[in-house]
C-alpha positions in Angstrom: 74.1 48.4 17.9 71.1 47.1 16.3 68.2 49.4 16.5 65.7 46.6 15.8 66.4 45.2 19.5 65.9 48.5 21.0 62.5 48.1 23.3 61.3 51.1 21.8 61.3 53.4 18.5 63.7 56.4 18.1 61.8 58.9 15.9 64.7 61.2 14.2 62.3 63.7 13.4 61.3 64.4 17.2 64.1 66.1 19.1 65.1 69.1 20.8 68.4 71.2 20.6 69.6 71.4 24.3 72.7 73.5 25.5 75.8 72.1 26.4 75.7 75.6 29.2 72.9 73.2 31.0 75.7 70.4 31.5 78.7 72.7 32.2 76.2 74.6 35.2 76.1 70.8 36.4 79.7 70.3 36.5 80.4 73.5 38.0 78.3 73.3 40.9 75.9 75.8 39.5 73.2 73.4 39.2 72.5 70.4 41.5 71.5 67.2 39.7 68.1 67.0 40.7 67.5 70.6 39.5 69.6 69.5 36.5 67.0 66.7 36.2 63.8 68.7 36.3 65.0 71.3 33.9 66.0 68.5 31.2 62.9 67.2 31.7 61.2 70.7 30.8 63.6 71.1 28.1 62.2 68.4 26.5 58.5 68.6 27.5 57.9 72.3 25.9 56.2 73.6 23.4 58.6 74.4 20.6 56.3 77.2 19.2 55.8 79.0 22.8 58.9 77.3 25.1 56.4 76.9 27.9 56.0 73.2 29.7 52.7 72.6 30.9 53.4 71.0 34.3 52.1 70.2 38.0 54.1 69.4 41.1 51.9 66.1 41.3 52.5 65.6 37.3 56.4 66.5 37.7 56.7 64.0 40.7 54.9 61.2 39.0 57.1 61.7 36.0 60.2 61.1 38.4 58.9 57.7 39.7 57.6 59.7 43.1 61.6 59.7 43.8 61.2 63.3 44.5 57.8 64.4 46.4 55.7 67.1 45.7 57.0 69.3 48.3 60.6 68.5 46.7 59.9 69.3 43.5 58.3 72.6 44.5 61.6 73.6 45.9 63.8 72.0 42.9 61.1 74.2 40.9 61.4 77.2 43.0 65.7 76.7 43.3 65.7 77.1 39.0 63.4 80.0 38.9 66.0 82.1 41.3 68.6 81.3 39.5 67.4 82.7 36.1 66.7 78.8 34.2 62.7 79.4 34.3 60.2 81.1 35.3 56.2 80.9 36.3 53.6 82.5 38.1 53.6 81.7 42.2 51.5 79.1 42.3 50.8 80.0 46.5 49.4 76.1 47.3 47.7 75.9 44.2 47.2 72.2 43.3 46.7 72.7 39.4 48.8 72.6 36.1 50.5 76.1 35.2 53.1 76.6 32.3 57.0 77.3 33.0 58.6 79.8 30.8 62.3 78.1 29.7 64.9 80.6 29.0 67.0 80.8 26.2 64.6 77.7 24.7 65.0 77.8 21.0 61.8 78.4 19.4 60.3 76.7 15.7 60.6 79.8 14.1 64.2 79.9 14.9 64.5 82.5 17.7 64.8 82.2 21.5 62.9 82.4 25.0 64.1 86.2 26.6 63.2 85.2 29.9 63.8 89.1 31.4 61.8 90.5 29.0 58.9 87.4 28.9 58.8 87.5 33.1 58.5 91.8 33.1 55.5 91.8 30.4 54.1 88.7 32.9 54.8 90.9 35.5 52.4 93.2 34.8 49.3 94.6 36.5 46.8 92.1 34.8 48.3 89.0 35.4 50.4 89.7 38.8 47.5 91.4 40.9 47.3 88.5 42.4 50.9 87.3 42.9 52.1 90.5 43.9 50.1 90.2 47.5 51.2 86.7 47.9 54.2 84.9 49.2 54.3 82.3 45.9 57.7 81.3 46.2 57.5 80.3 49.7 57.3 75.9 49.8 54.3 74.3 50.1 55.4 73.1 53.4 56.0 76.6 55.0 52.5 77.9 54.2 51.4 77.6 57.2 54.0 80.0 59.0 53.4 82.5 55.8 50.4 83.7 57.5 51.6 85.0 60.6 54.7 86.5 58.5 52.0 88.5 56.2 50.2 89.9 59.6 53.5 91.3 60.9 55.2 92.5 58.1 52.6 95.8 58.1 53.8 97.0 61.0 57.5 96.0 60.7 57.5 97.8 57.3 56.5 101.0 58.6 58.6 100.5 61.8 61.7 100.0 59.7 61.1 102.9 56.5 62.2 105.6 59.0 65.6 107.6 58.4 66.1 108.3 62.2 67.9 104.9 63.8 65.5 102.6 65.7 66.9 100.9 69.4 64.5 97.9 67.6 66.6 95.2 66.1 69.7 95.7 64.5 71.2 97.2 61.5 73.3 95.3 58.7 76.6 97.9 59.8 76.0 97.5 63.3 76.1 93.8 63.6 79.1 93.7 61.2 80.8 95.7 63.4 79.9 94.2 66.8 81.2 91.2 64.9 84.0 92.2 63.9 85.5 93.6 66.7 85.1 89.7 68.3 86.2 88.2 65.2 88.6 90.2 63.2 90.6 87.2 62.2 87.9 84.7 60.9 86.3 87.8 59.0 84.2 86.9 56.1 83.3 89.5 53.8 80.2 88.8 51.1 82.6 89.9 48.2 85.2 87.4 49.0 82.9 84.5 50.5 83.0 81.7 48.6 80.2 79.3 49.4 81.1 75.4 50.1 76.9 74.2 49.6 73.7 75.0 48.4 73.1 76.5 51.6 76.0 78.8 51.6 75.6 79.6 48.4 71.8 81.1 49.1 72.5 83.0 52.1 75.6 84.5 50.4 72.5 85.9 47.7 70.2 86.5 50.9 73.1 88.5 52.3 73.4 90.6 48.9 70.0 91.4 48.7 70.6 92.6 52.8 73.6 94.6 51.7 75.5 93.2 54.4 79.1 93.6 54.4 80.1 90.2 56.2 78.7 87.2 56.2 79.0 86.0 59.6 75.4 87.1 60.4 73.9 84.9 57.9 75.9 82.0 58.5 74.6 82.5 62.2 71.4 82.5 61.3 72.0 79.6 59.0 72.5 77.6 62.0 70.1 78.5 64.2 67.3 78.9 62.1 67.6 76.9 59.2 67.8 77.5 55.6 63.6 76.8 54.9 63.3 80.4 57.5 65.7 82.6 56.0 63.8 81.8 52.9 60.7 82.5 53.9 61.6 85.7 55.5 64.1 86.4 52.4 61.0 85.8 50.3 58.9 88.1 52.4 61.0 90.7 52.1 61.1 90.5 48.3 57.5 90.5 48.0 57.2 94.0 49.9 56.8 97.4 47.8 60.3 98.6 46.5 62.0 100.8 48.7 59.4 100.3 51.6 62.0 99.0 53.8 65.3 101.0 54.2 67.2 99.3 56.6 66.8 95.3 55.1 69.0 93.7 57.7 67.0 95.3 60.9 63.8 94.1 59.2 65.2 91.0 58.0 66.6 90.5 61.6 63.6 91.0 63.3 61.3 88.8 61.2 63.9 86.1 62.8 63.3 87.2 66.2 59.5 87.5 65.9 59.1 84.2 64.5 61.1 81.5 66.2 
């Protein structure tokens, strides 16, 4: 091909090493492609001395063409930084530019992004005494529910951190086994679950983090509910103090039940 007819000017100096991992993820399911397409797109927007993108919902969608709205790209953004690609600082309905940490992003001086280590130190007093009272992962979309969530969870928390069984709500055991009994044969345990969707796939994690044994409750709630509530209230939950809730599938349960 000739390069002279090329519309525009390939500069061989300017590139970036990207991973074939990022295109195997693809191809196994473990990335969708618009979250493939966002996190080649801040592959090759970072910094090479710091592997941080500087980047705005509005920016990101503009970049796309507006095919994928803000609100979108907030939850493309939000879908990589679970599963371990980048990570930033909740931005809680701020409108501005922040920087995204890329892991693994191989660096000018010839090392590479640790994203565990880079997220703890960010993690820290000084920069998270903000974040760590907010709900920053939750979509823009949902902010308006978050409120009513915070105002409850107080009480909920306490209400749930006791060793004696509460009559309120349910436990992760006890549902299984009222389950169970009705549904021995189309038993779905969380270690052998094998999720057919994006949905599946994050109420199998949402089930983990529970410590349920089956899945059939979250698949329940999957229906009724919806996926954008069980992440709000999965989110919720992850923002509360370590070890201030006990039983995580009563509370989790309840949060449901409070807020339909």
């Amino acid at each position: 091909m000739n390069m002279e007819n090329l519309p525009f000017e390939i500069d061989n100096n300017d590139y970036v090493k990207l991973p074939r991992s990022i295109k195997t993820a693809l191809v196994d399911g473990y990335l969708r492609f618009e979250e493939y397409s966002v996190l080649v797109w801040l592959w090759i927007n970072a910094n090479p001395r710091n592997g941080k993108a500087h980047v705005s919902y509005a920016g990101l969608s503009k970049d796309f063409k507006e095919k994928y709205s803000k609100n979108h790209i907030n939850r493309l953004m939000l879908n990589l930084k679970r599963k371990k690609w980048i990570w930033f600082i909740g931005q809680q309905g701020r409108r501005s530019s922040f920087h995204v940490d890329i892991a693994s992003y191989p660096l000018s001086n010839g090392t590479f992004i640790d994203l565990e280590t880079r997220s703890k130190q960010k993690s820290g007093r000084s920069e998270s005494a903000t974040d760590e009272h907010s709900l920053a992962e939750v979509p823009t979309e949902v902010g308006d529910v978050r409120q009513k969530l915070e105002s409850e969870k107080s009480a909920l928390v306490e209400r749930f951190s006791f060793n004696s069984e509460s009559s309120f709500g349910r436990s992760p055991k006890n549902d299984n086994e009222k389950e169970n009994k009705n549904n021995r044969s189309t038993r779905r345990t969380v270690r052998s679950f094998s999720p057919k969707s994006f949905e599946e796939e994050r109420c199998l994690e949402i089930a983990r983090y529970l410590e349920e044994a089956d899945m059939s409750f979250m698949l329940s709630a999957l229906k009724k509910y919806g996926l954008a509530k069980l992440e709000q209230i999965y989110q919720l939950m992850r923002d509360s103090p370590e070890r201030s809730i006990q039983k995580k599938g009563a509370y989790f349960n309840s949060l449901l039940q409070t807020n339909q």
